[in-house]
C-alpha positions as CSV (number, residue, x, y, z in Angstrom):
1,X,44.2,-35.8,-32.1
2,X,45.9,-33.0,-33.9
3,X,44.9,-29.3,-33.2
4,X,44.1,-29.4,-37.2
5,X,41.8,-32.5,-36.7
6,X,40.2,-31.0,-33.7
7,X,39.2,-28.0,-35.5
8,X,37.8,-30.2,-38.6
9,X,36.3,-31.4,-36.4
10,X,34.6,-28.7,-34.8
11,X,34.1,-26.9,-38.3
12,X,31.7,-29.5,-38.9
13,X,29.7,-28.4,-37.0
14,X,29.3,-25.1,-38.2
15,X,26.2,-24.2,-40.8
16,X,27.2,-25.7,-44.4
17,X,27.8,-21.5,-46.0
18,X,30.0,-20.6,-42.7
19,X,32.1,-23.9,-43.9
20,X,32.7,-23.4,-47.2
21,X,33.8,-19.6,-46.4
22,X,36.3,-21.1,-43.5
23,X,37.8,-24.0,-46.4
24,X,37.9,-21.1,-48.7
25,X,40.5,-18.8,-46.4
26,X,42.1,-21.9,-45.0
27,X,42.8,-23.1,-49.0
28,X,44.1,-19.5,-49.4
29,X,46.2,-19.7,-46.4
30,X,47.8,-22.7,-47.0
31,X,48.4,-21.5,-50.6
32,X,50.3,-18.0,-49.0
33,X,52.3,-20.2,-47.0
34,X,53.5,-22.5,-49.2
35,X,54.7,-20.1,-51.6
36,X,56.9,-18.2,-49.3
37,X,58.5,-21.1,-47.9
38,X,59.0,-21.6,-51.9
39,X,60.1,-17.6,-52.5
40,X,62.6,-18.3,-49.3
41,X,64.1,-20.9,-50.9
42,X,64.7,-19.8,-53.8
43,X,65.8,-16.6,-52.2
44,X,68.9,-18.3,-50.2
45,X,69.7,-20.3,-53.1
46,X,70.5,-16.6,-54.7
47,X,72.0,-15.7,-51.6
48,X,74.3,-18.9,-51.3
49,X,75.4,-18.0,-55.0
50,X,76.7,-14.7,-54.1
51,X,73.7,-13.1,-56.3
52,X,72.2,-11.3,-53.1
53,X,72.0,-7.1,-52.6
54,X,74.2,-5.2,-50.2
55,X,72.2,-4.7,-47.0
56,X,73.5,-1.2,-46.3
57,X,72.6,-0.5,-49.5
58,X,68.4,-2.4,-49.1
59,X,68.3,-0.5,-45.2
60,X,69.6,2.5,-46.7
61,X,67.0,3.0,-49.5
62,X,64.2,2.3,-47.0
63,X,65.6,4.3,-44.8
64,X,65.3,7.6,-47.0
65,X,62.1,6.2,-48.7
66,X,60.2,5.6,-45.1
67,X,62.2,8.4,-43.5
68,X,63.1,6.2,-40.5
């Protein structure tokens, strides 16, 4: 048994409202996660095509914006 089954598992048990609000962040989760492994992707793709931004230039602008 998966640690994901296990835990549906154990979910059931929970009171019916407590469930729904546990589906509803897990949906929302999943949902986060998917797209950034979609926005990575797409960013190395850019990246691989020589469309990317200088670091020194990305660290320097945080640098002076977050003073570190």
């Amino acid at each position: 048994m998966t640690k994901l089954e296990r835990a549906v598992r154990e979910a059931e048990q929970l009171p019916a409202e407590m469930r729904e609000q546990l589906g509803e962040q897990l949906l929302h989760y999943i949902h986060k996660y998917l797209a950034l492994g979609d926005d990575l992707d797409a960013a190395a793709k850019e990246l691989d095509a020589g469309l990317g931004i200088d670091g020194r230039k990305v660290f320097a602008s945080l640098k002076a914006r977050y003073g570190a």
